[in-house]
C-alpha positions in Angstrom: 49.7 110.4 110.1 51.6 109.7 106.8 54.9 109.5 106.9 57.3 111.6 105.2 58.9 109.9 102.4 62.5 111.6 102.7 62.8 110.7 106.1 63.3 107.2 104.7 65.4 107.6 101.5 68.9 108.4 101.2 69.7 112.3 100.4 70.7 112.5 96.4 74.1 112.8 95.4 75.0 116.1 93.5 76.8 115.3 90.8 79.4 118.1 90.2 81.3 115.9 87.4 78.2 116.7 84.8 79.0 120.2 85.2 82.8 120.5 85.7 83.9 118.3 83.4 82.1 119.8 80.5 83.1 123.6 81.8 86.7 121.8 82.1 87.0 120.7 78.6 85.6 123.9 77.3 88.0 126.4 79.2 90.8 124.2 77.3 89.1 124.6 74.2 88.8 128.4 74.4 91.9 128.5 76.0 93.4 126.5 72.9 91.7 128.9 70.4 93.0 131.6 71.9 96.8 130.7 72.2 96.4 129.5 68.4 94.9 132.5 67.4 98.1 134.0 68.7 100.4 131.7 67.3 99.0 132.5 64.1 99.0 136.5 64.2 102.6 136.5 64.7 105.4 134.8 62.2 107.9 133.5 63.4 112.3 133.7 62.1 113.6 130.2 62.1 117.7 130.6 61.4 118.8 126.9 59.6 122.5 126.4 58.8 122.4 124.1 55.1 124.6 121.8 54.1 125.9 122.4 50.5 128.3 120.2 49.5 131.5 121.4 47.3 130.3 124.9 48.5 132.9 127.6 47.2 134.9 129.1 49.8 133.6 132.7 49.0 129.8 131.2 49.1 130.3 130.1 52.7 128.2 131.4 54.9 125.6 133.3 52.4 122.5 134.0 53.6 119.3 133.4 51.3 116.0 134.4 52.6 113.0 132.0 51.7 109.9 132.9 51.9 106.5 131.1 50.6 102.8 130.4 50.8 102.2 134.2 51.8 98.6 133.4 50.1 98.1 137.0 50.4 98.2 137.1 54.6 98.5 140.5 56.2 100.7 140.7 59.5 100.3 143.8 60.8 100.2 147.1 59.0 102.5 146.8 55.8 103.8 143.4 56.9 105.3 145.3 60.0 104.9 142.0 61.8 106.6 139.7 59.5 109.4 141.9 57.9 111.1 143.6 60.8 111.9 139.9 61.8 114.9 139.5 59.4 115.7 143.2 59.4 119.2 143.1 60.5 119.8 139.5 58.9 122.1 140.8 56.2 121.1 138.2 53.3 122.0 137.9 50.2 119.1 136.8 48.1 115.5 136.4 48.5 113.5 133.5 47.1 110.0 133.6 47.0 108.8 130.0 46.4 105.0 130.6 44.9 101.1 131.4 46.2 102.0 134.8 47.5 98.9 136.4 46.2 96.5 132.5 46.3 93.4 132.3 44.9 92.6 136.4 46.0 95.1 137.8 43.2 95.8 140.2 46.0 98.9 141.2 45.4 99.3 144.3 48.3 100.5 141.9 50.7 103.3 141.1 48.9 104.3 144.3 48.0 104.5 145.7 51.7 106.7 142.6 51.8 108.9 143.8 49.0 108.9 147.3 50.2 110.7 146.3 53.3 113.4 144.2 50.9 116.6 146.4 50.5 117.0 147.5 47.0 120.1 145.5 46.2 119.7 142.1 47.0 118.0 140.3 44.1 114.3 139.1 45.4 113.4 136.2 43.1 109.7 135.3 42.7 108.0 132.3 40.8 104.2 131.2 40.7 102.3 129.0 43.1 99.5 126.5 42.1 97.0 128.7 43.5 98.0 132.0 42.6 96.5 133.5 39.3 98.5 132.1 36.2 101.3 133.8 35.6 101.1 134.0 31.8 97.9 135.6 30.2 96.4 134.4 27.2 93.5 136.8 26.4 93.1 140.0 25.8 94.3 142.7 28.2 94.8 146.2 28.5 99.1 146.1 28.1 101.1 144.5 25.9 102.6 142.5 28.5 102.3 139.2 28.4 102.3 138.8 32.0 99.5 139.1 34.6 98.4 142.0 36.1 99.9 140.7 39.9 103.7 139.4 38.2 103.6 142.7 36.5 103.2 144.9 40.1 105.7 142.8 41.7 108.0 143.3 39.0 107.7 147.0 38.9 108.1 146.5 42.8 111.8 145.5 41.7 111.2 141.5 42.5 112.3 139.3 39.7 109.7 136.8 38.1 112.6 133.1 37.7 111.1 132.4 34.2 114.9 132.0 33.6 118.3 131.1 34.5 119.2 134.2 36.7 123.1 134.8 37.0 124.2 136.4 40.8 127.7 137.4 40.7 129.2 137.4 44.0 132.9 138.2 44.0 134.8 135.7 42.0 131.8 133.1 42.6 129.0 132.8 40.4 125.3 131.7 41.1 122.6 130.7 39.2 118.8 130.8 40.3 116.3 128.6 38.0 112.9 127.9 38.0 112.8 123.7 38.2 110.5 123.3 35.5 113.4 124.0 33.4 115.8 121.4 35.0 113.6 118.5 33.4 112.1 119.8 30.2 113.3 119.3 27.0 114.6 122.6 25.6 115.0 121.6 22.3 111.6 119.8 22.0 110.1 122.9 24.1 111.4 124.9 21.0 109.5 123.0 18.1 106.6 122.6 20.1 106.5 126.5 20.3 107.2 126.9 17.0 104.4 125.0 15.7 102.1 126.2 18.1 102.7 130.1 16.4 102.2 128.4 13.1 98.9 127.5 14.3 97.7 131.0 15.7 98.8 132.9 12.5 96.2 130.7 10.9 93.5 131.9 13.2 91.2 134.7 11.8 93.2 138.4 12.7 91.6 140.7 16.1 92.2 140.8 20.1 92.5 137.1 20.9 94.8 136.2 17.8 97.2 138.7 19.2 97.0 137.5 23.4 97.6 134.0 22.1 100.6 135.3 19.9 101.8 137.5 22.7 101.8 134.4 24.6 103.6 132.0 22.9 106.2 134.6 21.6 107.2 135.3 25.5 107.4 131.5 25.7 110.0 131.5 22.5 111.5 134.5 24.2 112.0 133.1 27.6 113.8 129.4 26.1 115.9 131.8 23.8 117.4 133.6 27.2 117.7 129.9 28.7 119.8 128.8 25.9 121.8 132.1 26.4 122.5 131.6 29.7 123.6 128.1 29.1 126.2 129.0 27.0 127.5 131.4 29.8 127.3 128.2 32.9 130.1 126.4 33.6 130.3 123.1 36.0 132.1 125.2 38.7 129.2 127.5 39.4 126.1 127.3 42.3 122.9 126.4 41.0 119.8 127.0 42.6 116.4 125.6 42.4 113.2 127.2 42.7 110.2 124.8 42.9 106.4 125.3 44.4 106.1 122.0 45.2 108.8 120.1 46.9 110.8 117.8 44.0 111.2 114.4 45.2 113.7 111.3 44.3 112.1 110.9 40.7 112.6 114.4 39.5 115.9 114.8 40.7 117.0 111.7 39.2 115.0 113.3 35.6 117.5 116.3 36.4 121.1 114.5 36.6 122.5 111.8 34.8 126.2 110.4 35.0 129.1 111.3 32.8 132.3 109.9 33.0 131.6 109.4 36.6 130.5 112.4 37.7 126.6 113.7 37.9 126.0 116.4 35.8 122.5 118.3 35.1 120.7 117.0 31.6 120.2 120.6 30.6 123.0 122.6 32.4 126.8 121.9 33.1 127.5 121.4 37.0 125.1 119.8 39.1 122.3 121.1 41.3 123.6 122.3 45.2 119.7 123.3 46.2 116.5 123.1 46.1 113.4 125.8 47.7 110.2 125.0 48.1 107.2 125.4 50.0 103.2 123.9 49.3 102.5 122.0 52.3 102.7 125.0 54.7 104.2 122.3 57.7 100.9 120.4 57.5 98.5 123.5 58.6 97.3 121.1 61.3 99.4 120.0 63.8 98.7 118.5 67.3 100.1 120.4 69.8 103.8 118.9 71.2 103.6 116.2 68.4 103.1 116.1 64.6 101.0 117.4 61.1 98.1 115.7 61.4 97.3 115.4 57.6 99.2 116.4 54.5 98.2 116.2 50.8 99.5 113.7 48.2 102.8 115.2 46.8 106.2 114.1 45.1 107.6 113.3 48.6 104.5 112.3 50.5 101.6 110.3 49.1 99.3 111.5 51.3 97.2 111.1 54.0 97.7 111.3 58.1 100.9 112.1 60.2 103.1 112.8 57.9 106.9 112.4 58.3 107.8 116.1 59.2 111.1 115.4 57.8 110.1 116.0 54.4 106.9 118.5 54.5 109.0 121.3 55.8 112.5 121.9 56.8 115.7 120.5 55.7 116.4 117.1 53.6 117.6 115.5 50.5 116.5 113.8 47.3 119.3 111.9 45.7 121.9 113.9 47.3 120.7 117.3 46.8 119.7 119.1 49.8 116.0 120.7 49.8 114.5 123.5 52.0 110.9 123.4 52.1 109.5 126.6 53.8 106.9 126.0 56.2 104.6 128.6 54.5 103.1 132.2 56.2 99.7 131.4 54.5 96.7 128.6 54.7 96.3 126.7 51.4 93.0 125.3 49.8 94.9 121.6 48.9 93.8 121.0 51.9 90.4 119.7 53.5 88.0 121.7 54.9 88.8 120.2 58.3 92.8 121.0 57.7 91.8 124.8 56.0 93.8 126.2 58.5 96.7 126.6 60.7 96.5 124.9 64.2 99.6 124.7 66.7 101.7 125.8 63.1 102.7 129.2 63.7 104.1 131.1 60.1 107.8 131.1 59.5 109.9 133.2 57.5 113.1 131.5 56.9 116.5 132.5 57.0 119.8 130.0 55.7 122.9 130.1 55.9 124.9 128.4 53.0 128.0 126.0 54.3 129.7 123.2 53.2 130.5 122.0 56.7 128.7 118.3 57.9 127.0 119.1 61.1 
């Protein structure tokens, strides 16, 4: 009679690790996706008290409203998920600090954004490195020189900073400026111009001659109202910074020099109190409890993994001027394809309150 093999062989093991393990790590991962797909559909208000220093008394307290990096994002129906946020926030000033609209040219987004803005508090707007240029140099169906997204914001009532921008506010006077005009040399910026119209009117007449005159007489036109405004700025006032990109310790050094011991602005009196920015959007990747995983190059980080949070969003300084830089509502393309969106990064909108108090 053979004998039965089993009789003499120890009974097999199962083993439940190949099968709960695996299941384990994938309800975290689904469970991960789903929290982060939460975090993502709802912004979040983050309230941050700035240090100004030599703040006016009647400034104290002012409350600016910084938004960036909207890359065209919809929350909710008409923004009803981002905008009721700072509804009863009573600031003063909006700053929007570029790539509202991206690479889409969608510009809806940001005008259910603007539609929820009251109608008296100035709502300043520049161009991101992604959104459409700003400036059109061919033929178009107005005669504005400006695209066709500025042009809806702007009938929206937002203000494209091409310009010094003067916000009286009781006795105190601010001044909102785009930073490219904080390092460029005006009067160079004027010949330059000026040569550059002598060259179009020797171009053969028709469509494009004209877009490319258009152009550069906006350009003339927007260094004439700089020089206006200068005359009109004196060292007491606020000045305020509008930059995509955060400015680091080299351009704000290109911005001030020293005269008879004070620092003073190159092309303005005073000097600068602040700087808004946005770009990195916080990292877009971040690991969950800890850091951004990756950020690109930039003036105040040179790139590459775990970045130092203090200066990709948030507040900090460059050479003694203090700098917000927004932790975006959007995802931006600077980034990898394996960073191309947010993760553990909910949006912000951000909401701060000017004071000359240390804290």
């Amino acid at each position: 009679m053979a004998r039965r093999r089993d009789l003499f062989t120890p009974p097999r093991r199962r083993r439940w690790g190949c099968i709960v393990l695996p299941a384990f790590f994938l309800l975290i991962l689904v469970a991960g996706i789903f929290l982060n797909s939460a975090m993502s559909s709802y912004p979040k208000r983050e309230a941050k008290k700035v240090t100004v220093l030599g703040l006016p008394r009647g400034l104290e307290g002012l409350r600016i409203l910084h938004m960036s990096d909207l890359h065209a994002k919809e929350y909710g129906v008409k923004q009803d998920k981002l905008m009721p946020l700072v509804r009863h926030d009573n600031y003063r000033a909006v700053c929007m600090t570029g790539d509202m609209v991206g690479q889409s040219g969608n510009v809806q987004p940001l005008l259910d954004a603007l539609a929820n803005i009251p109608s008296d508090v100035p709502t300043f707007f520049i161009a991101g490195d992604e959104d459409p240029p700003p400036i059109v140099e061919t033929v178009q169906d107005t005669d504005s020189p400006y695209s066709p997204w500025v042009q809806a914001a702007q009938e929206a009532g937002a203000i494209y900073l091409d310009s010094p921008y003067k916000v009286e506010m009781g006795k105190d006077v601010l001044w909102f400026c785009p930073a490219s005009l904080l390092t460029v040399d005006l009067p160079a910026a004027q010949f330059a111009m000026a040569e550059r119209e002598k060259e179009i009117l020797l171009m053969p007449e028709g469509e494009e001659q004209s877009a490319l005159l258009r152009a550069v007489k906006y350009r003339q036109h927007v260094l004439e109202r700089t020089l206006e405004a200068k005359r009109e700025m004196l060292p007491q006032h606020t000045y305020i910074a509008l930059s995509h990109a955060p400015l680091g310790e080299e351009s704000v050094s290109l911005i001030h020099h020293s005269q008879e011991g004070r620092v003073v602005m190159n092309n303005f009196p005073g000097t600068l109190s602040l700087i808004l920015s946005g770009h990195l959007n916080n990292g877009q990747v971040r690991l969950p409890g800890l850091k951004a995983l990756y950020a690109p190059p930039s003036e105040v980080w040179g790139g590459g993994f775990f970045p130092d949070d203090r200066v990709i969003a948030g507040v900090s300084s460059a050479r003694g001027v203090v700098q917000h830089v927004s932790p975006g509502l959007g995802v931006s393309r600077v980034y990898p394809w394996w960073a191309s969106f947010r993760f553990f990064n909910p949006p912000v909108i951000s909401v701060l309150t000017l004071t000359a108090d240390i804290y």
